[in-house]
C-alpha positions as CSV (number, residue, x, y, z in Angstrom):
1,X,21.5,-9.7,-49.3
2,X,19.9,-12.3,-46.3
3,X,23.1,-12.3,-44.2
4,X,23.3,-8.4,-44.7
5,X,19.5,-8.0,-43.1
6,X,20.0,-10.7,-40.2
7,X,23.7,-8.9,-40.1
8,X,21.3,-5.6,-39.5
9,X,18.5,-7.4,-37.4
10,X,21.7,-8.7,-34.6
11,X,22.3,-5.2,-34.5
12,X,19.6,-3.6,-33.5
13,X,18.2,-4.7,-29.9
14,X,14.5,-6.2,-29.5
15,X,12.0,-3.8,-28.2
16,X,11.7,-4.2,-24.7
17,X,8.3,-4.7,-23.3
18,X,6.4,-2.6,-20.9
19,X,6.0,-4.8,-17.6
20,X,2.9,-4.5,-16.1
21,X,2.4,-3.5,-12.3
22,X,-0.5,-4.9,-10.6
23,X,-3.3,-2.4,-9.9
24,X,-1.5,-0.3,-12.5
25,X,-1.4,-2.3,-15.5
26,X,1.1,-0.5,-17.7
27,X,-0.2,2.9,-17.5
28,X,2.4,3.4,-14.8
29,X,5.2,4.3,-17.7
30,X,3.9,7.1,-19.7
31,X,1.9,8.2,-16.2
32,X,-1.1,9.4,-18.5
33,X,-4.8,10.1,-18.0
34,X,-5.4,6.5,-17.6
35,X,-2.7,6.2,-15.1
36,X,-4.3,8.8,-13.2
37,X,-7.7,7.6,-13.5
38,X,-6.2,4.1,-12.2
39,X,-4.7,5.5,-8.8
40,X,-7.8,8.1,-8.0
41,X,-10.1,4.9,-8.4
42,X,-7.5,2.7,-5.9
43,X,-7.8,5.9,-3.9
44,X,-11.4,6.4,-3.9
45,X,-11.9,2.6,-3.3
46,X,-9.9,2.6,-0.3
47,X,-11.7,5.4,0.9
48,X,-14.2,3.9,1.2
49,X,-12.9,0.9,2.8
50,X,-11.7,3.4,5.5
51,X,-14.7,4.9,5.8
52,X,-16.4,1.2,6.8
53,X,-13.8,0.4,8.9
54,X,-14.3,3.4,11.3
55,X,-17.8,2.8,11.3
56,X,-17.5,-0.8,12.5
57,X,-15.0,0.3,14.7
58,X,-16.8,3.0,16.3
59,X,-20.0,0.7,16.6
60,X,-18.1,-1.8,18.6
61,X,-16.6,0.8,20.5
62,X,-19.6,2.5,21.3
63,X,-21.4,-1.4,22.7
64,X,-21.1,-3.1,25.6
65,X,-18.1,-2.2,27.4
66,X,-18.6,1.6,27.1
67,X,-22.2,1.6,28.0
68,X,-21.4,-0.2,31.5
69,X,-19.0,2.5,32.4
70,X,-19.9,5.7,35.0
71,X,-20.6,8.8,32.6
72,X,-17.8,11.0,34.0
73,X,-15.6,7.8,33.1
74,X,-17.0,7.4,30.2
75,X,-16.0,10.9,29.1
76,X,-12.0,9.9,30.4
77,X,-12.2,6.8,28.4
78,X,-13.3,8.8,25.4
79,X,-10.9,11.3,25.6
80,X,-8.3,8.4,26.1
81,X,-9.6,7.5,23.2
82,X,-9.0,9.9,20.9
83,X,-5.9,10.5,21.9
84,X,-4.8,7.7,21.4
85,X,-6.2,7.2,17.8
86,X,-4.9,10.3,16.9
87,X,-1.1,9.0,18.3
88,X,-1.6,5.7,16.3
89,X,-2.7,7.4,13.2
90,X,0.3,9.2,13.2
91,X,2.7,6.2,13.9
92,X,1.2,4.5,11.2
93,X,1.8,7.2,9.4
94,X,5.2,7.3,10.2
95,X,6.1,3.5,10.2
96,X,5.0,3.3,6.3
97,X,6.9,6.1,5.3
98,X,10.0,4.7,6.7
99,X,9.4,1.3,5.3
100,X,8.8,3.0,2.1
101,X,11.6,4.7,2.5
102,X,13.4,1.5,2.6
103,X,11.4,-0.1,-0.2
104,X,12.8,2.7,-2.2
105,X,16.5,2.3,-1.8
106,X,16.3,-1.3,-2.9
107,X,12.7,-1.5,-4.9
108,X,11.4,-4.7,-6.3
109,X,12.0,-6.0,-9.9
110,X,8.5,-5.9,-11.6
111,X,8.0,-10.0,-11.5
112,X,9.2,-9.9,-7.7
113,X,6.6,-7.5,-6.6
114,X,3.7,-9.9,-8.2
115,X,5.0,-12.6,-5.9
116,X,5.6,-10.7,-3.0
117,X,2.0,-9.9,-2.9
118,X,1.1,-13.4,-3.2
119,X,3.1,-14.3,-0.6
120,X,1.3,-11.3,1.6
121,X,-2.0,-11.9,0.4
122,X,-1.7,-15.9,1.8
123,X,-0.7,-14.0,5.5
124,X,-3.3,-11.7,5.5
125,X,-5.8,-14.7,5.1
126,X,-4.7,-16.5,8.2
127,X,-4.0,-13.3,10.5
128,X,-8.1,-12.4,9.6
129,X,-9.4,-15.6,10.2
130,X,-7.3,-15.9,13.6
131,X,-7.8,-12.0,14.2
132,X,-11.8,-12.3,14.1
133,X,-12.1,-13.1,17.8
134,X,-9.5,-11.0,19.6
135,X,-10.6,-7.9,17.4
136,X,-13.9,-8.0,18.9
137,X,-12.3,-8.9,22.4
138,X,-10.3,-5.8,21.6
139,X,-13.6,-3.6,20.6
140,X,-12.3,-1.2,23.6
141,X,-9.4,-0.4,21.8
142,X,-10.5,-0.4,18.2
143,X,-10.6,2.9,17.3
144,X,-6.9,3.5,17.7
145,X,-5.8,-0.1,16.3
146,X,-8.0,1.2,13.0
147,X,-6.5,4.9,13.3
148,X,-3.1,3.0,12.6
149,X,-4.4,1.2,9.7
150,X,-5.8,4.4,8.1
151,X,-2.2,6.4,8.6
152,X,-0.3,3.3,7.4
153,X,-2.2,2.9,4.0
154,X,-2.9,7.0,3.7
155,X,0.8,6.7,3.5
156,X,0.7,4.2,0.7
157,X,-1.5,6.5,-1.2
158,X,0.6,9.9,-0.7
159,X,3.8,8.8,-2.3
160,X,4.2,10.3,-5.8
161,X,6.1,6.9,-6.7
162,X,5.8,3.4,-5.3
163,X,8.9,1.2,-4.9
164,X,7.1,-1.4,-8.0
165,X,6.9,1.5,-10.1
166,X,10.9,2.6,-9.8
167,X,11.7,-0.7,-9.3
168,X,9.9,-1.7,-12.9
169,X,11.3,1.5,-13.8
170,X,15.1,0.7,-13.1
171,X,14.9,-2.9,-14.3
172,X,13.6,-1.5,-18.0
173,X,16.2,0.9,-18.1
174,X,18.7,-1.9,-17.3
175,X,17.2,-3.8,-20.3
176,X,17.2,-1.2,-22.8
177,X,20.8,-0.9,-22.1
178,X,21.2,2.5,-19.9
179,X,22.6,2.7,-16.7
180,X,21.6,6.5,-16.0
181,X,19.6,5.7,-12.9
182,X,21.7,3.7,-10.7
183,X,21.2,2.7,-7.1
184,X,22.1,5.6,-4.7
């Protein structure tokens, strides 16, 4: 009767446990109300973190060296100006959908995309402490440099799927055993 239930017990597979996805926690599976709730926050948050940015930049922009210039240069370097930030919003735009795009075709396995962030959260430490100074050297070009910024990570935020979640997504199929969703 024992070696007929552990006989039973080999033959069924263990349950395979959810992974969770940073900033998504599990709710990315069943892609619920609370998965929902989790990615209109993120989105609202960096919104607002948007919203900051272009107000610093456009306070440094509007400072020193645009005050010192002639008024009908002024209005050249503005229109320069907006130009430009609306040519950088859309590269940005463009260069995160195509590294998306490549994130996609080979996404990250759920406990690689914890460490990759690590690893890009250390970077982004020492590129803002030695960033400080040329960024406010840079205050005549700000506005397009943060234009970029908001394209690239309004990118982030339009995809339907990121490459953690269908990476997390082919690495539980792979575990439970089906092989429907291979790599294309």
């Amino acid at each position: 009767m024992a070696s007929k239930a552990s006989s039973e017990a080999a033959a069924s597979p263990a349950p395979v446990r959810i992974p969770e996805l940073p900033g998504l926690g599990t709710t990315w599976y069943a892609r619920g109300p609370r998965y929902w709730l989790r990615r209109t926050v993120n989105t609202l948050f960096l919104f607002l973190v948007f919203a900051f940015l272009c107000y610093i930049a456009l306070v440094l922009y509007s400072g020193a060296p645009r005050t010192y210039l002639p008024l009908r240069a002024r209005r050249v370097w503005d229109i320069v100006q907006i130009v430009a930030s609306c040519v950088t919003l859309v590269w940005g735009w463009v260069s995160q959908r195509r590294k998306l795009r490549r994130l996609l075709q080979d996404p990250p396995a759920p406990g690689a995309v914890r460490a990759v962030r690590q690893a890009e959260s250390r970077r982004a430490v020492y590129w803002s402490r030695a960033g400080l100074i040329p960024l406010l050297l840079a205050s005549p070009i700000l506005p397009p440099i943060v234009a970029w910024c908001v394209g690239a990570m309004t990118a982030l935020l339009a995809v339907r799927e990121s490459p953690s979640e269908v990476g997390a997504r082919r690495w539980l199929e792979e575990q439970k055993g089906r092989s429907g969703t291979s790599r294309r």
